[in-house]
C-alpha positions as MATLAB code, in Angstrom:
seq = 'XXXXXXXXXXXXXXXXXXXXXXXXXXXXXXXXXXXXXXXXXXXXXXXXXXXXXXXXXXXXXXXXXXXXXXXXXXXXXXXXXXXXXXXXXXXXXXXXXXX';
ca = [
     -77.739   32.880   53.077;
     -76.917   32.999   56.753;
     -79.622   29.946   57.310;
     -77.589   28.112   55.027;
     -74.337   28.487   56.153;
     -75.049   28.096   59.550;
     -76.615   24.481   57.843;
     -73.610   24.151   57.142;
     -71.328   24.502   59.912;
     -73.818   22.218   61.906;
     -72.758   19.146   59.911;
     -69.164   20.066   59.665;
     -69.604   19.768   63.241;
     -71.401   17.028   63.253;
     -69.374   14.932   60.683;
     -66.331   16.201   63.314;
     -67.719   14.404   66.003;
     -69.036   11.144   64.143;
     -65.262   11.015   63.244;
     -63.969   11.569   66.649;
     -66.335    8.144   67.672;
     -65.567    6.141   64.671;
     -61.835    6.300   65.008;
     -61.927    5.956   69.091;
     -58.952    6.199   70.921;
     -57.047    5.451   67.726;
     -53.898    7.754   66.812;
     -55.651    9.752   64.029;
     -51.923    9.430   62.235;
     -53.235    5.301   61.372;
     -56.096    6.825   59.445;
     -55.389    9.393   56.775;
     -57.513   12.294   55.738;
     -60.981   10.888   54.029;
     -60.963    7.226   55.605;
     -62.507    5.760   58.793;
     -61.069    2.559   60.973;
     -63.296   -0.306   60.559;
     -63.449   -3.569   62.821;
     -64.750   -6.346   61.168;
     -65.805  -10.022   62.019;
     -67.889  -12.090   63.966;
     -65.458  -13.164   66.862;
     -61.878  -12.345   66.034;
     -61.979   -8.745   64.950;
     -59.631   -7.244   61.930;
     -58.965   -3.818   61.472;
     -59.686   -2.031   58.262;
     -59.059    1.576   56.925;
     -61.718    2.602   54.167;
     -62.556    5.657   51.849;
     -65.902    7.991   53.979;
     -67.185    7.949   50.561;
     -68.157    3.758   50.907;
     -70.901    5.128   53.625;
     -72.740    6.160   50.357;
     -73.146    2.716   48.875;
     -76.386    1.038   49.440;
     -74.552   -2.592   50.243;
     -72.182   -0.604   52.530;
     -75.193    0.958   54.917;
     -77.070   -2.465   54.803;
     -73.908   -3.864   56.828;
     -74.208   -0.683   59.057;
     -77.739   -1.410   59.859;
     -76.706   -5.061   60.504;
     -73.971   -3.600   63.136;
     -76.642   -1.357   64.586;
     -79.716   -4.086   64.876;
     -76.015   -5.991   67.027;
     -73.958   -3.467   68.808;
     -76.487   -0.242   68.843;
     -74.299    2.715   69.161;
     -71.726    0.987   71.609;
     -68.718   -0.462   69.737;
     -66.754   -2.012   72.059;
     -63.417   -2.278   70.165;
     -63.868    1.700   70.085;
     -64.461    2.311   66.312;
     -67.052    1.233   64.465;
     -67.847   -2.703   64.642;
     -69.513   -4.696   61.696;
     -70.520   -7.912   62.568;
     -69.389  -10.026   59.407;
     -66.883  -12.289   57.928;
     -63.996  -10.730   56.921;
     -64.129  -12.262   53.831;
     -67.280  -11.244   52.702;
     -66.086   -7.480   53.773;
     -63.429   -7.719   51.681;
     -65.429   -9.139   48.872;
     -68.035   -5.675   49.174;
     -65.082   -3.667   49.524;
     -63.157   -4.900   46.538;
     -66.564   -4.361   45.058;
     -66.724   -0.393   46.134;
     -63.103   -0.177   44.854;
     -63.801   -0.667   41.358;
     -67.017    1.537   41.066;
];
């Protein structure tokens, strides 16, 4: 039992931290409870504010591994940067919305 729970506290802390880099320098007052700040495009960024729970989807993480193979772990806008058209985002997110 004490394994486990100290499991657990590990990712609490670790999910704490991953949240601390996603939303930057960012007043954490722009981002509610459950939702991450999201740049998005290929020169111009846009902002976006979407659910943690769109990490899950498998169409989601391919456009993370597309902003990894580009940007590595340094996002220069401060919060995590996918490199796509916005419209195509929005047409996966609308997607993720519905499910």
């Amino acid at each position: 039992m004490a394994i486990r729970m100290s499991s657990m506290v590990s990712q609490v802390k670790q999910i704490r931290k991953l949240k601390k880099q996603l939303v930057g320098a960012e007043n954490s007052v722009d981002v509610p409870k459950g939702h991450l700040a999201i740049y998005v495009g290929e020169a111009e960024k846009k902002r976006f504010v979407v659910p943690v729970s769109f990490l899950n989807h498998p169409s989601f993480q391919d456009l993370l591994r597309q902003a990894e193979e580009e940007f590595g772990f340094n996002h220069p806008m401060g919060g995590l940067t996918i490199p796509c058209q916005v419209s195509a985002f929005i047409d996966l997110t609308s997607r993720l919305n519905v499910l």
